[in-house]
N, CA, C and O atoms as a Maestro MAE file, in Angstrom:
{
 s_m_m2io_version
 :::
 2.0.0
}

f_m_ct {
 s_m_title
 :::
 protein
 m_atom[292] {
  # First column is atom index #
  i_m_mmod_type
  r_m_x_coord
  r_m_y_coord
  r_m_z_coord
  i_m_residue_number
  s_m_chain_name
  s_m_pdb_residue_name
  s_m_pdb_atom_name
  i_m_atomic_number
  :::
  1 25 2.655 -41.621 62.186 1 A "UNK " " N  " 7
  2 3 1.961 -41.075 63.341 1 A "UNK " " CA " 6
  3 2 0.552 -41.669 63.359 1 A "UNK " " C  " 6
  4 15 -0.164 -41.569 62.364 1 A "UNK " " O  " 8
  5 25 0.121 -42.315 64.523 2 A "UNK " " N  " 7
  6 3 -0.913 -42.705 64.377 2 A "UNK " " CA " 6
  7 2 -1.951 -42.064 65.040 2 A "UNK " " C  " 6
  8 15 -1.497 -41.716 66.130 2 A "UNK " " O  " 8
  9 25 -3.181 -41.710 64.932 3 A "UNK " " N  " 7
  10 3 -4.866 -41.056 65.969 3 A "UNK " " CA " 6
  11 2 -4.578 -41.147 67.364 3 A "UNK " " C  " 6
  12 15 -5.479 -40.493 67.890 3 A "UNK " " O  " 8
  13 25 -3.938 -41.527 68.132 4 A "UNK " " N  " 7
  14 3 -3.657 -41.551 69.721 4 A "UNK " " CA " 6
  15 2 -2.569 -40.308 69.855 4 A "UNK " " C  " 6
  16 15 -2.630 -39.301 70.561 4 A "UNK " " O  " 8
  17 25 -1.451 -40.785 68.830 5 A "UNK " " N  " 7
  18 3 -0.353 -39.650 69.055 5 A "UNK " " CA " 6
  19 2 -1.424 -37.895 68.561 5 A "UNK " " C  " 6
  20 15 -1.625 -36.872 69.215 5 A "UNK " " O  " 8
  21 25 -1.770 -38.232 67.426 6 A "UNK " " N  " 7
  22 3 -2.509 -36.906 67.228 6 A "UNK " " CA " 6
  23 2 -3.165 -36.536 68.320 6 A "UNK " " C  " 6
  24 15 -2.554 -35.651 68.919 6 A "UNK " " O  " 8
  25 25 -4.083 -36.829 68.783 7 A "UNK " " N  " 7
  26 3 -4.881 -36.222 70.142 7 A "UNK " " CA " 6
  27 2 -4.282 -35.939 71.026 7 A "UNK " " C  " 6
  28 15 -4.645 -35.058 71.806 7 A "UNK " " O  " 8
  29 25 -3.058 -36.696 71.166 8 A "UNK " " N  " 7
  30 3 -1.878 -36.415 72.791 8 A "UNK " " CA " 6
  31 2 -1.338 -34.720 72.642 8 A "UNK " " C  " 6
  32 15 -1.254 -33.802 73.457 8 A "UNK " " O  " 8
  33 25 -1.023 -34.846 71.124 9 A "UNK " " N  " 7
  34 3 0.106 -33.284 70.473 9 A "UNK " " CA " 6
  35 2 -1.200 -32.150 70.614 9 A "UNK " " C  " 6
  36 15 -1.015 -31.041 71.113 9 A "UNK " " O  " 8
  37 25 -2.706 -32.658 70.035 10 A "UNK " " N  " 7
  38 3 -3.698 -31.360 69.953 10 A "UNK " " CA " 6
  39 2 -3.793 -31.213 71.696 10 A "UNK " " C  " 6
  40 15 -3.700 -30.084 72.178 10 A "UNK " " O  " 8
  41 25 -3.931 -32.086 72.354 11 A "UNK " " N  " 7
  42 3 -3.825 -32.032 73.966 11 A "UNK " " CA " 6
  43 2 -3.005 -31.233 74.689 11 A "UNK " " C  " 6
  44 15 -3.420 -30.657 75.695 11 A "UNK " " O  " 8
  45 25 -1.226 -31.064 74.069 12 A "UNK " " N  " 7
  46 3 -0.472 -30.587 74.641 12 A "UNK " " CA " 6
  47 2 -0.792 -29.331 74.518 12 A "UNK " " C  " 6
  48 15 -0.940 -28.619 75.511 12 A "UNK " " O  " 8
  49 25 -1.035 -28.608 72.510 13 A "UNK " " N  " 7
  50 3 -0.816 -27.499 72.328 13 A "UNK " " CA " 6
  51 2 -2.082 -26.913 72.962 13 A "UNK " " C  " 6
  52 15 -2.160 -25.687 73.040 13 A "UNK " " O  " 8
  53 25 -3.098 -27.691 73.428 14 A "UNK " " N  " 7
  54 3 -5.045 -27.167 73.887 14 A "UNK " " CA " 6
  55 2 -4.621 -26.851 75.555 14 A "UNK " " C  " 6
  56 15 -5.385 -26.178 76.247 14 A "UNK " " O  " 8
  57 25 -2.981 -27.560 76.266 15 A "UNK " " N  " 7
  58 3 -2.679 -27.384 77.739 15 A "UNK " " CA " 6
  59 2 -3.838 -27.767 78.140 15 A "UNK " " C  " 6
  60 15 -4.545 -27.093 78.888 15 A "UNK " " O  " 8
  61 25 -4.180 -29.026 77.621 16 A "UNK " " N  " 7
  62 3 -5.091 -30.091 78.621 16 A "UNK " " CA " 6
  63 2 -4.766 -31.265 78.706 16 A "UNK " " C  " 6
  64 15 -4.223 -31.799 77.739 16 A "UNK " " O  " 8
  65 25 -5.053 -32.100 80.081 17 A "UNK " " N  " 7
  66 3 -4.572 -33.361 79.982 17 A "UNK " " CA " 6
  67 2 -5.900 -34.395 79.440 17 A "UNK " " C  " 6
  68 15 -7.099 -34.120 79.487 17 A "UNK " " O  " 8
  69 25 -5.256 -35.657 78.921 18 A "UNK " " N  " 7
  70 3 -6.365 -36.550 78.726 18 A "UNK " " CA " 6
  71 2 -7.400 -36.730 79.296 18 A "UNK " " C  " 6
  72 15 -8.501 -36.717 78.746 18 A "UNK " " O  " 8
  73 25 -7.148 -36.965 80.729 19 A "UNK " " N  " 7
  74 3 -8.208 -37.182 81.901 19 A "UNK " " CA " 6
  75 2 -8.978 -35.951 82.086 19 A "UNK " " C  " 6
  76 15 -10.119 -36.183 82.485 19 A "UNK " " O  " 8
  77 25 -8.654 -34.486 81.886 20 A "UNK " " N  " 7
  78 3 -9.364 -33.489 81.681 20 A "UNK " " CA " 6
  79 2 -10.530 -33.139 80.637 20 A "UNK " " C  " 6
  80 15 -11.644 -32.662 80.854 20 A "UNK " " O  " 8
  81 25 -9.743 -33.643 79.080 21 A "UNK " " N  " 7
  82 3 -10.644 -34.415 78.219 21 A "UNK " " CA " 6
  83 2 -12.070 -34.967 78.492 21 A "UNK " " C  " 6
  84 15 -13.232 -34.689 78.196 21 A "UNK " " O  " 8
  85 25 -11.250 -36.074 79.347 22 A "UNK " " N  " 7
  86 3 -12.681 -37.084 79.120 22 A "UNK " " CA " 6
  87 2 -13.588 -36.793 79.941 22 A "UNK " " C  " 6
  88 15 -14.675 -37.352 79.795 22 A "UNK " " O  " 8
  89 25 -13.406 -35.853 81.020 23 A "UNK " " N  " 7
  90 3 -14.217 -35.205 81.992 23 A "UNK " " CA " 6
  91 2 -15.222 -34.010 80.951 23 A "UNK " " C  " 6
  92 15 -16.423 -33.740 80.931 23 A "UNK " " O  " 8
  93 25 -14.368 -33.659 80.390 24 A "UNK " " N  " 7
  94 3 -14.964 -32.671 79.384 24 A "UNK " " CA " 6
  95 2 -16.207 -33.136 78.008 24 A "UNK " " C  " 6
  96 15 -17.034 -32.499 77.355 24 A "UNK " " O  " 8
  97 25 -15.844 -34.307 78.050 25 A "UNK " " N  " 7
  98 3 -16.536 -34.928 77.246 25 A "UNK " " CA " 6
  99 2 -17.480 -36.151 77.521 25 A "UNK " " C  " 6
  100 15 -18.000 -36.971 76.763 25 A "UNK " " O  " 8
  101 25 -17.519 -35.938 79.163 26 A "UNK " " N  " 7
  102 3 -18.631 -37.065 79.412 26 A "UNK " " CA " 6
  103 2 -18.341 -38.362 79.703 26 A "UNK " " C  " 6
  104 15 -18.954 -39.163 80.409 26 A "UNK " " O  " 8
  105 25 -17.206 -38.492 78.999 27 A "UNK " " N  " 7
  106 3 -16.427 -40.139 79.147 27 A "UNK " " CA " 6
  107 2 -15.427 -40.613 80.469 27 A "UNK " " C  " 6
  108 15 -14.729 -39.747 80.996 27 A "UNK " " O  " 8
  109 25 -15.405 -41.516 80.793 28 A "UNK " " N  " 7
  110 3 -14.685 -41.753 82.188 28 A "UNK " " CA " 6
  111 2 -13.770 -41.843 81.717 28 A "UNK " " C  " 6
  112 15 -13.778 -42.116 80.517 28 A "UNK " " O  " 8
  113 25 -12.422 -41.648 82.456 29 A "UNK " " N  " 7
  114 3 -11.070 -42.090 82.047 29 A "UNK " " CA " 6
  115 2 -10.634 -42.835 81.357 29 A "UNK " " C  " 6
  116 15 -10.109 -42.597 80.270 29 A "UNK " " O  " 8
  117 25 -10.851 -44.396 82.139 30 A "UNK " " N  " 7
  118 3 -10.573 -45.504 81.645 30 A "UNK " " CA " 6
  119 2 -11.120 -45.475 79.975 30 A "UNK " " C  " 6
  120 15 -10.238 -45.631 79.131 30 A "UNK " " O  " 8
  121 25 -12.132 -45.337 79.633 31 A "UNK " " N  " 7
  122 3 -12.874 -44.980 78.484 31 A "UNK " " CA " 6
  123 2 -12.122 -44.620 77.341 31 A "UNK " " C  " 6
  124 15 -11.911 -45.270 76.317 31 A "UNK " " O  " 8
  125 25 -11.715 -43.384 77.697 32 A "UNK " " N  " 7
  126 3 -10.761 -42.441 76.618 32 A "UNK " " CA " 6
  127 2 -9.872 -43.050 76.997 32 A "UNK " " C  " 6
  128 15 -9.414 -43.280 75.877 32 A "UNK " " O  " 8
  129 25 -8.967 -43.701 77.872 33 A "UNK " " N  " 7
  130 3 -7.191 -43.819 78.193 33 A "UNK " " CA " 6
  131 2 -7.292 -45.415 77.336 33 A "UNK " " C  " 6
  132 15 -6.244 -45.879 76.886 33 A "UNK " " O  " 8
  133 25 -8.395 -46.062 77.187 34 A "UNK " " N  " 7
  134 3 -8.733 -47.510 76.172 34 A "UNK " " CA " 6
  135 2 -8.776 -47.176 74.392 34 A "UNK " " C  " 6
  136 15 -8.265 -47.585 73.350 34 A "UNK " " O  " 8
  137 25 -10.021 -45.869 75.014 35 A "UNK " " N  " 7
  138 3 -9.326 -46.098 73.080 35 A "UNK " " CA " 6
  139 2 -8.144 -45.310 72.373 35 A "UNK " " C  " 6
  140 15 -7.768 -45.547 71.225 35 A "UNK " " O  " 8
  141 25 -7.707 -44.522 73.055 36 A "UNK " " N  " 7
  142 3 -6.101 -44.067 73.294 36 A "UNK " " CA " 6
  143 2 -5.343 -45.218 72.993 36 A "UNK " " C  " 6
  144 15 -4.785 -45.372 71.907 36 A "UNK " " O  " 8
  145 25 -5.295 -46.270 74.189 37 A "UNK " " N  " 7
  146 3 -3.927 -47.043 73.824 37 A "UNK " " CA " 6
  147 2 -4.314 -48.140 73.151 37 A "UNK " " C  " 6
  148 15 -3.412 -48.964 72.999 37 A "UNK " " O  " 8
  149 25 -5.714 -48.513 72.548 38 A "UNK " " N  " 7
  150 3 -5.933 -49.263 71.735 38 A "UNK " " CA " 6
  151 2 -5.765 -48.877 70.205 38 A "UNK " " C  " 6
  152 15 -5.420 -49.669 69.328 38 A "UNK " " O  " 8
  153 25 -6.083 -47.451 70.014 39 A "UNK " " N  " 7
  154 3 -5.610 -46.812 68.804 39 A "UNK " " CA " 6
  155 2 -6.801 -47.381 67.505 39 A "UNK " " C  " 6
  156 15 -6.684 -47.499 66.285 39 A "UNK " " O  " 8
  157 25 -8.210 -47.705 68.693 40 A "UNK " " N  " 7
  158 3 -9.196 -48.686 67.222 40 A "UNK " " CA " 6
  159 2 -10.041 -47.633 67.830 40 A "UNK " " C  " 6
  160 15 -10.423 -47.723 68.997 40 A "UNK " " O  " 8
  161 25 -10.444 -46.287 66.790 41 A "UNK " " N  " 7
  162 3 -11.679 -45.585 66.897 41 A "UNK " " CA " 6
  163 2 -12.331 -45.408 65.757 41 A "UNK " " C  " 6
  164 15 -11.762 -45.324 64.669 41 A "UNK " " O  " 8
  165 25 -13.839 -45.323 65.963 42 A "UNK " " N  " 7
  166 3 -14.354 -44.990 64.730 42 A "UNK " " CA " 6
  167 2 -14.260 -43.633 64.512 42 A "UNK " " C  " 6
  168 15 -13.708 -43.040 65.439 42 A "UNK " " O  " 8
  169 25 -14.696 -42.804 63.391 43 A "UNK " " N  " 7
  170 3 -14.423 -41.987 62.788 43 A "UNK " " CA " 6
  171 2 -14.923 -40.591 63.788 43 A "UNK " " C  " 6
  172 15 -14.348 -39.516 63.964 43 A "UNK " " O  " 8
  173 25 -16.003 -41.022 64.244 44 A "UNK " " N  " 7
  174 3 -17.304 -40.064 64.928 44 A "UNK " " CA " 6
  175 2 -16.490 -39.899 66.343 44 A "UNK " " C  " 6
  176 15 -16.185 -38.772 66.734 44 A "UNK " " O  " 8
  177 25 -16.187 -40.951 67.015 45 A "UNK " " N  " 7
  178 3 -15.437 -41.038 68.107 45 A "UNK " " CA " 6
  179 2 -14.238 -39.376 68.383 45 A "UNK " " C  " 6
  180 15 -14.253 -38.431 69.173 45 A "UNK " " O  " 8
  181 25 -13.090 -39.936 66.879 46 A "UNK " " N  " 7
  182 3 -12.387 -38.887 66.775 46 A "UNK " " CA " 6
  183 2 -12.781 -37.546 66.321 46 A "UNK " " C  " 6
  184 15 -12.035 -36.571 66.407 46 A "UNK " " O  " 8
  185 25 -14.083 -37.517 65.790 47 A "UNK " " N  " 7
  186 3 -14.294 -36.310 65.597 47 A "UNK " " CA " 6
  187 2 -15.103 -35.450 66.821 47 A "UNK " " C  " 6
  188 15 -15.086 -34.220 66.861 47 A "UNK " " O  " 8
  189 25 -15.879 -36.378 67.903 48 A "UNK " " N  " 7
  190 3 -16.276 -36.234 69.073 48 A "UNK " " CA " 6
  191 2 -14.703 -35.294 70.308 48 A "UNK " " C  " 6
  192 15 -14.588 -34.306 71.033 48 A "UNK " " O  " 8
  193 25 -13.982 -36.288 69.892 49 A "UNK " " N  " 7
  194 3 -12.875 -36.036 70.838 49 A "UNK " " CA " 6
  195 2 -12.608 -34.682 70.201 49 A "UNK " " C  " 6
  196 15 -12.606 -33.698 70.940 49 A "UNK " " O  " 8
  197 25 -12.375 -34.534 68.866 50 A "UNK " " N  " 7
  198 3 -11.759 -33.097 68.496 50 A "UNK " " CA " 6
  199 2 -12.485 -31.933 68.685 50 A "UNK " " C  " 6
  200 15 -11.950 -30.825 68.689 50 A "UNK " " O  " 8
  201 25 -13.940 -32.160 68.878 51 A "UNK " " N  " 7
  202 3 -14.947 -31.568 68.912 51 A "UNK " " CA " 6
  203 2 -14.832 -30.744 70.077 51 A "UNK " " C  " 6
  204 15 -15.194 -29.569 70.152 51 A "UNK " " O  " 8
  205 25 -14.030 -31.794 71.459 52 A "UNK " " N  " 7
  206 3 -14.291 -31.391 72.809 52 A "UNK " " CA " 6
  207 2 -12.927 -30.135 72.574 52 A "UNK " " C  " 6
  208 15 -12.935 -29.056 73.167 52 A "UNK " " O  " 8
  209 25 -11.853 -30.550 71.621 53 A "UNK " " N  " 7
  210 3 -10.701 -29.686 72.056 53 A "UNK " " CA " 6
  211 2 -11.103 -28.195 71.071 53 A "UNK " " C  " 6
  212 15 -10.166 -27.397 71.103 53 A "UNK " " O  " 8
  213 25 -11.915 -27.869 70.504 54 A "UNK " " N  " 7
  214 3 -11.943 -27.033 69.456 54 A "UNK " " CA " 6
  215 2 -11.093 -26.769 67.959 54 A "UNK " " C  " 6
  216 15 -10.478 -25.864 67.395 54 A "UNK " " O  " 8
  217 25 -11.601 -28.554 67.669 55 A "UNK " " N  " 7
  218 3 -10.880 -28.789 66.572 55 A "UNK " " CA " 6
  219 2 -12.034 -29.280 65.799 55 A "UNK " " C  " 6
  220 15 -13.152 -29.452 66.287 55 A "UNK " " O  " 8
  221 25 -11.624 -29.558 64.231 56 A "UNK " " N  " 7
  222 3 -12.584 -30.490 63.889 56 A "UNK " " CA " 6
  223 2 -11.511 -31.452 62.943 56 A "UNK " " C  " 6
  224 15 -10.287 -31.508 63.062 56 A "UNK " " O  " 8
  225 25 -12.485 -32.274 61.849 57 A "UNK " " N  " 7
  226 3 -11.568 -33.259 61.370 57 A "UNK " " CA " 6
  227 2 -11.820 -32.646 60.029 57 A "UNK " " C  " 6
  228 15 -12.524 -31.636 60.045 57 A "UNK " " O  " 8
  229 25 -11.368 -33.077 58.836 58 A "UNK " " N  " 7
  230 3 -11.059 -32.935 57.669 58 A "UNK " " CA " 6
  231 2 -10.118 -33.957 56.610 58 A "UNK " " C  " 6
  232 15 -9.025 -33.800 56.065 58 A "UNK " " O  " 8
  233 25 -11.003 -34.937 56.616 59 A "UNK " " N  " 7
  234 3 -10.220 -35.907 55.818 59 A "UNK " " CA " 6
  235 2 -10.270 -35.637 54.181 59 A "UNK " " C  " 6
  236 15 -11.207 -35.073 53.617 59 A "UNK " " O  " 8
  237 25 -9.272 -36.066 53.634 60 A "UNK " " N  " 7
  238 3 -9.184 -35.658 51.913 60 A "UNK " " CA " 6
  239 2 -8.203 -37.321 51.748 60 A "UNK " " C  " 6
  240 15 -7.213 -37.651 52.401 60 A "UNK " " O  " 8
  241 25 -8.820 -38.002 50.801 61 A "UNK " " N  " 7
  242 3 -8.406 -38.925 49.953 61 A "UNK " " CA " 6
  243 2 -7.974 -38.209 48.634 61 A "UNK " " C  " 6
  244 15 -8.650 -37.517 47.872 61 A "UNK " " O  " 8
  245 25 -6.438 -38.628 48.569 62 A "UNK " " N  " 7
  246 3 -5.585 -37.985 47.136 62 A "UNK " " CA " 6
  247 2 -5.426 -39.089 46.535 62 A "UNK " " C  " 6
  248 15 -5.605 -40.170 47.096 62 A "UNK " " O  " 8
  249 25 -5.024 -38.947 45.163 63 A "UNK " " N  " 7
  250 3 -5.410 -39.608 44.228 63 A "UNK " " CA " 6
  251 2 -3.392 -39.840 44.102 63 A "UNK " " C  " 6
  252 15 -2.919 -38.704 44.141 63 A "UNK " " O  " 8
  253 25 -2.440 -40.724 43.998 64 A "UNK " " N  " 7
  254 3 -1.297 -40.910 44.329 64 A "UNK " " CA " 6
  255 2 -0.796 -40.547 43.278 64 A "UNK " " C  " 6
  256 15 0.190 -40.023 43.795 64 A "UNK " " O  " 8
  257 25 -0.584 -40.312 41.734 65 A "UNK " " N  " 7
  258 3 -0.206 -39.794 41.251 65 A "UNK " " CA " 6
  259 2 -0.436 -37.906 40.791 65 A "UNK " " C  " 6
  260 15 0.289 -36.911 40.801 65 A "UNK " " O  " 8
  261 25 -1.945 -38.232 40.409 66 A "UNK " " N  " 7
  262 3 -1.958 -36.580 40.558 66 A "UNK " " CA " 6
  263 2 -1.728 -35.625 41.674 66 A "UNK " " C  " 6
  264 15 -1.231 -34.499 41.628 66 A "UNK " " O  " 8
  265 25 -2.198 -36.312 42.709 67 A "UNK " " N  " 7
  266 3 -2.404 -35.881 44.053 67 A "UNK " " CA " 6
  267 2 -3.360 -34.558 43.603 67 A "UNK " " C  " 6
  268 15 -2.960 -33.416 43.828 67 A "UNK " " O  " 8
  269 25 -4.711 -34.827 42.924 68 A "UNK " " N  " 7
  270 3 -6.046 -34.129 43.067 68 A "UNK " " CA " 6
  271 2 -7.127 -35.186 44.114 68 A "UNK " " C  " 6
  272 15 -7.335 -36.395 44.013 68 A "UNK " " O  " 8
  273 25 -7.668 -34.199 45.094 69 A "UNK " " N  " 7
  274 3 -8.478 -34.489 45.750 69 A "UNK " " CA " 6
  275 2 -9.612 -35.285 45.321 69 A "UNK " " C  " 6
  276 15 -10.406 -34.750 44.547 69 A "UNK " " O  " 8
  277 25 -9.878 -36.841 45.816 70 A "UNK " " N  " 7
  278 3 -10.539 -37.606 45.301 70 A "UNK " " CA " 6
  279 2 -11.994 -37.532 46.062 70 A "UNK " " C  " 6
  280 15 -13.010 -37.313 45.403 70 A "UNK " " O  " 8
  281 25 -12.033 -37.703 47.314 71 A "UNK " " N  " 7
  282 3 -13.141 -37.725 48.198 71 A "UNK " " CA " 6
  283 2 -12.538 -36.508 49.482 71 A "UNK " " C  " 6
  284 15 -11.345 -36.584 49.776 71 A "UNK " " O  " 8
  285 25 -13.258 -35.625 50.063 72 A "UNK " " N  " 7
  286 3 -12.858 -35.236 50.856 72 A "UNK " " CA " 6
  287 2 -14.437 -35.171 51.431 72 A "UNK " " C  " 6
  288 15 -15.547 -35.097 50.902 72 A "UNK " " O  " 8
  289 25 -13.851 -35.249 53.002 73 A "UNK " " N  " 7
  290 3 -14.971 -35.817 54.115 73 A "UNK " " CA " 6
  291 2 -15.085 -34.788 54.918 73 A "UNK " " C  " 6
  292 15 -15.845 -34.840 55.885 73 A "UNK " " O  " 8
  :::
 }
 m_bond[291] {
  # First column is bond index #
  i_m_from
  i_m_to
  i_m_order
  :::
  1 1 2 1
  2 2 3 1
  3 3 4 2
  4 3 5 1
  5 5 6 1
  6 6 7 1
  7 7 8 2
  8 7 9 1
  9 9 10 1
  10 10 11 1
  11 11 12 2
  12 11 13 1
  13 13 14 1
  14 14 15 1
  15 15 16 2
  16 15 17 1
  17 17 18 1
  18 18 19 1
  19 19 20 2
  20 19 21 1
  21 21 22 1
  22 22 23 1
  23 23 24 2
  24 23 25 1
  25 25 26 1
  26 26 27 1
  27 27 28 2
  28 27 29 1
  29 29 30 1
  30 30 31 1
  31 31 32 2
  32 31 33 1
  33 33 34 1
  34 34 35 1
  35 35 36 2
  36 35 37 1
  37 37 38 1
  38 38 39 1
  39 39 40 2
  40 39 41 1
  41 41 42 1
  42 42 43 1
  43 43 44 2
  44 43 45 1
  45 45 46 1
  46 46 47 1
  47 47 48 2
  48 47 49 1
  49 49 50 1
  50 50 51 1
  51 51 52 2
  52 51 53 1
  53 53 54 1
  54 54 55 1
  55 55 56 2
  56 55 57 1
  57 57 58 1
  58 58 59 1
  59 59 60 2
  60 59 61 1
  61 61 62 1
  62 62 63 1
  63 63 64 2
  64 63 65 1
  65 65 66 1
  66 66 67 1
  67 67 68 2
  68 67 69 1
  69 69 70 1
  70 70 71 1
  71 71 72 2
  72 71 73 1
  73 73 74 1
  74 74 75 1
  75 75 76 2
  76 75 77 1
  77 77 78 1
  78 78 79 1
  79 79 80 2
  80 79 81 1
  81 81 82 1
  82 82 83 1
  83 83 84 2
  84 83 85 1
  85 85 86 1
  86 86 87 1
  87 87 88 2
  88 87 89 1
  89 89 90 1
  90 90 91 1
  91 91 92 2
  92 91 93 1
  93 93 94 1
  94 94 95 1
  95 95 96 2
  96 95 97 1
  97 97 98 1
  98 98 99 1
  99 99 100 2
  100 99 101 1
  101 101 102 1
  102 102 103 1
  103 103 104 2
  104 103 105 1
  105 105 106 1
  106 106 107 1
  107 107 108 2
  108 107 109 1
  109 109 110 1
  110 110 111 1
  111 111 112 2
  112 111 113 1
  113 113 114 1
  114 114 115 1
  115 115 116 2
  116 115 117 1
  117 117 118 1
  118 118 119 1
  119 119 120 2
  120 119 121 1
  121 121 122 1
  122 122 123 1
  123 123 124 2
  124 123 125 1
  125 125 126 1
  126 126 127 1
  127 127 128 2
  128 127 129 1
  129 129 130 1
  130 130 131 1
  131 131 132 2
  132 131 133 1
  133 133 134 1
  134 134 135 1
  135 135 136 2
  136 135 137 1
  137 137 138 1
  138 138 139 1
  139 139 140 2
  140 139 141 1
  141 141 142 1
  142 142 143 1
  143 143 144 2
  144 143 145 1
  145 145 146 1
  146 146 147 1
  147 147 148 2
  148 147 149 1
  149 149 150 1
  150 150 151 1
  151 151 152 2
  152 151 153 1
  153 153 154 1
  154 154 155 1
  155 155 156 2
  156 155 157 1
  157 157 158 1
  158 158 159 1
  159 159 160 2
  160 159 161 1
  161 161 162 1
  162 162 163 1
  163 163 164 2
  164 163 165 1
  165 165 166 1
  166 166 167 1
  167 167 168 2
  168 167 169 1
  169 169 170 1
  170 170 171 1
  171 171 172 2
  172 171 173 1
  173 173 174 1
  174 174 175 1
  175 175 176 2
  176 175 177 1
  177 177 178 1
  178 178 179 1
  179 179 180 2
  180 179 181 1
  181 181 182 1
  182 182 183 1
  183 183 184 2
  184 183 185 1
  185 185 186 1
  186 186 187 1
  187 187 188 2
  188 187 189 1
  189 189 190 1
  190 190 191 1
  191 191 192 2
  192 191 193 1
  193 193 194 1
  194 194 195 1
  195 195 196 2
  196 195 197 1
  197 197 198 1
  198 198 199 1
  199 199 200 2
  200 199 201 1
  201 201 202 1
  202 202 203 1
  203 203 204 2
  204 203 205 1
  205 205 206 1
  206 206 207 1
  207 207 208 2
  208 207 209 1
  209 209 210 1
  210 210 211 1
  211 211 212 2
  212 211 213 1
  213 213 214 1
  214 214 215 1
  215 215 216 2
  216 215 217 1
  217 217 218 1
  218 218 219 1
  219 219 220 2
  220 219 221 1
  221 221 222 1
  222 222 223 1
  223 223 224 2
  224 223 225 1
  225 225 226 1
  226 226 227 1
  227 227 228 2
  228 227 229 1
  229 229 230 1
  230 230 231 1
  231 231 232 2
  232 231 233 1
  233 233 234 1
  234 234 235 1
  235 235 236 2
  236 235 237 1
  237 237 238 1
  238 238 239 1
  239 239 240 2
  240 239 241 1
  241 241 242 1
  242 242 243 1
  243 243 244 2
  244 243 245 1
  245 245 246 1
  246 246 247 1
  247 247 248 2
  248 247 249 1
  249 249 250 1
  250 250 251 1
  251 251 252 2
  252 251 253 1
  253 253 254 1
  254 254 255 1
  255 255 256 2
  256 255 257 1
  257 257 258 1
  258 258 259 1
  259 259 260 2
  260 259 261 1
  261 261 262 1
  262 262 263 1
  263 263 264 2
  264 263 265 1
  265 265 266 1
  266 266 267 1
  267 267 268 2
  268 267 269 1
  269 269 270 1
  270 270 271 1
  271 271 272 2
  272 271 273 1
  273 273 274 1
  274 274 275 1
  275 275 276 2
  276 275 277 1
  277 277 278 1
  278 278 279 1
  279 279 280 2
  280 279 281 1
  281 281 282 1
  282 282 283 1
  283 283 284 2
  284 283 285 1
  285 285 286 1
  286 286 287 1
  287 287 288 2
  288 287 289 1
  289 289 290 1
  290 290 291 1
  291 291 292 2
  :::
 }
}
């Protein structure tokens, strides 16, 4: 699953559309519907976007064998 599909699914379950989004967040369509189907955002970007849906982000780097939390962001 890649950062475009995630925002589409938090979109469905938030019963907002993209273009509602980006109205919500200042950004023109085209804007958000680019880095959507380009799938190249920086980190701040996605946490901007989650920001607008009442989400936030929470990244955790695991360590592959122990699977203890190495860096979490």
């Amino acid at each position: 699953m890649n950062v475009s599909e995630i925002i589409k699914i938090v979109c469905v379950k938030r019963n907002i559309t993209v273009a509602e989004l980006s109205v919500k967040m200042g950004f023109s369509k085209q804007n958000l519907f680019n880095k959507l189907y380009r799938n190249d955002m920086k980190v701040s970007d996605l946490e901007r976007i989650l920001a607008a849906l009442d989400c936030e982000l929470n990244i955790s780097v695991l360590d592959k064998n122990s699977k203890e939390v190495v860096v979490k962001v």
